[in-house]
N, C-alpha and C positions, 0 to 999 in steps of 0.2 A: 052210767057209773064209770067211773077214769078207773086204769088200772094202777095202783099202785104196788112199786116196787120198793125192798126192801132198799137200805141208805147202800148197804157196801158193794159196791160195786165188786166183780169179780172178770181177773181177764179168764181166755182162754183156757190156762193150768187149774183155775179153780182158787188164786191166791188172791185174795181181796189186796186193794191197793194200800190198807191201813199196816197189816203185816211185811210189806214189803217195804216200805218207811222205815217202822220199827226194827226191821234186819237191819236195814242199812244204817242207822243211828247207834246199833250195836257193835256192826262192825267196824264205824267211825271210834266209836272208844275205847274199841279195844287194841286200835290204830296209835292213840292218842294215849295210851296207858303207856303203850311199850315205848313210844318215843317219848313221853316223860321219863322211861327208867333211863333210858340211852340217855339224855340230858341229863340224869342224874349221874351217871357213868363219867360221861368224858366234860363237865360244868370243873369237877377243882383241876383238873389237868389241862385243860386249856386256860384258866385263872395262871396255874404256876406257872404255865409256860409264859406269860404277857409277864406276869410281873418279872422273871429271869429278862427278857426281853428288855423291859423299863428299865434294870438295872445297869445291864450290858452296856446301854448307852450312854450311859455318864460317862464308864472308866472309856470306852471304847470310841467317844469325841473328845477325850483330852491326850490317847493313844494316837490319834489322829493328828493331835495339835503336838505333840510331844516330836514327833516323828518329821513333821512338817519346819520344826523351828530348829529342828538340827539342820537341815537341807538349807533351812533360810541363814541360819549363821555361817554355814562352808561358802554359802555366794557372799556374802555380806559382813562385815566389819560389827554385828552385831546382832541381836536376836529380834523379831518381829516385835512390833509393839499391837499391832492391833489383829485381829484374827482375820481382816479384812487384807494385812499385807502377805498372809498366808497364801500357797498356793492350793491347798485341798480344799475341799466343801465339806466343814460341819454342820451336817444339817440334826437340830436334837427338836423330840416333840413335847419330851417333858424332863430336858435341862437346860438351864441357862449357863451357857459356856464365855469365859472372857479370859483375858488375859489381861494378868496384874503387873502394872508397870513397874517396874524394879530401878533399882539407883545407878548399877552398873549392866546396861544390855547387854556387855560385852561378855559377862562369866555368869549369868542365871537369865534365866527362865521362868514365870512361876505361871500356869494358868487354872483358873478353876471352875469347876463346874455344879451348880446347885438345882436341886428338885423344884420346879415349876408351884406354882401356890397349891395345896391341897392334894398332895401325895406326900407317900411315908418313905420316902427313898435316902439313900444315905448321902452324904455329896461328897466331892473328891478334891483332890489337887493334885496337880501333876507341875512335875518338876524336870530341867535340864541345865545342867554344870557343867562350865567348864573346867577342866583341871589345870592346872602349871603343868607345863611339860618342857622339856629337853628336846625334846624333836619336834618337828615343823609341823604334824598332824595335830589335829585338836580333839582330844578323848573327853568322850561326854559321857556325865551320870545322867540318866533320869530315871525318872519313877513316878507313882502315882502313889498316893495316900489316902485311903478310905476311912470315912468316918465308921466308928465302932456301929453308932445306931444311927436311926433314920435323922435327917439334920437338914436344917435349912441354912446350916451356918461352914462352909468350908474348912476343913483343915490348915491350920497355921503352918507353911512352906517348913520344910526340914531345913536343917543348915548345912550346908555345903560341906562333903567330906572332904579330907586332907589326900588321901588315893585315891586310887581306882579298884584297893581289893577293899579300904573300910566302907564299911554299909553303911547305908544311910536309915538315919531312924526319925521314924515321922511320931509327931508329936502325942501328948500323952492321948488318947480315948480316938485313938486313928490307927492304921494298921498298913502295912505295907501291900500294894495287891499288884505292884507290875515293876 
């Protein structure tokens, strides 16, 4: 007659190998719980900080281009026309940044930048003026114009103020942001 043994094996301590599984599956979910809460925790605060981020970059590559096309008018008898004659890198992942040819390169600037297909961002336009002046320097406006809500459609350029203290007002359902 064979001797038979019961199924559960047991080491050394007396702990069958079925309850030492089952600890461990337990302590895996209870592993798994808490780093769900922790996901729960920091999921909308890592969301608002990307979408702050997504936003940033619209006004913050036509600040780029804004800044770049005054520097390209002090060398040059006119304003860039392509963002390609610029000397900075705008690099955007979810704007499409250009710059709108104008009638006179010599006293505007107009460039803009819109949200990529399939985000809810707002889009922009940035702007630089020259002013008439008396003295040999050349004093520039610019600015940047935010669409009120998210848009795939740019803000229509403001019009060129008459000084350098009247503000510039950017058109109706857009907002001033630089």
């Amino acid at each position: 007659m064979s001797n038979s043994r019961p199924n559960t094996r047991q080491n050394k301590g007396g702990v069958s190998s079925m309850v030492k599984i089952l600890g461990g599956c337990g302590c895996l979910a209870v592993g798994g719980f808490v780093l769900m809460i922790l996901l729960a925790i920091a999921l909308p605060s890592f969301l608002r900080e990307l979408a702050l981020a997504r936003k940033s970059e619209g006004a913050g590559s036509l600040s780029a281009i804004n800044r770049s096309q005054q520097a390209y008018r002090l060398e040059n008898k006119g304003f860039a026309t392509s963002i390609d004659d610029l000397d900075g890198r705008i690099v955007n992942r979810y704007f499409d940044s250009r710059i709108v040819p104008q009638l006179s390169t010599m006293t505007t600037a107009i460039a803009t930048t819109v949200p990529l297909k399939g985000t809810d961002l707002k889009s922009y336009t940035a702007f630089v003026f020259v002013l008439e002046s008396a003295a040999t320097d050349l004093k520039f406006v610019s600015g940047i114009c935010e669409t009120d809500v998210p848009s795939r459609l740019p803000p229509a350029a403001p019009p060129a103020p008459s000084s350098e203290t009247e503000p510039v007002q950017c058109p109706l359902g857009s907002s001033l942001v630089e």
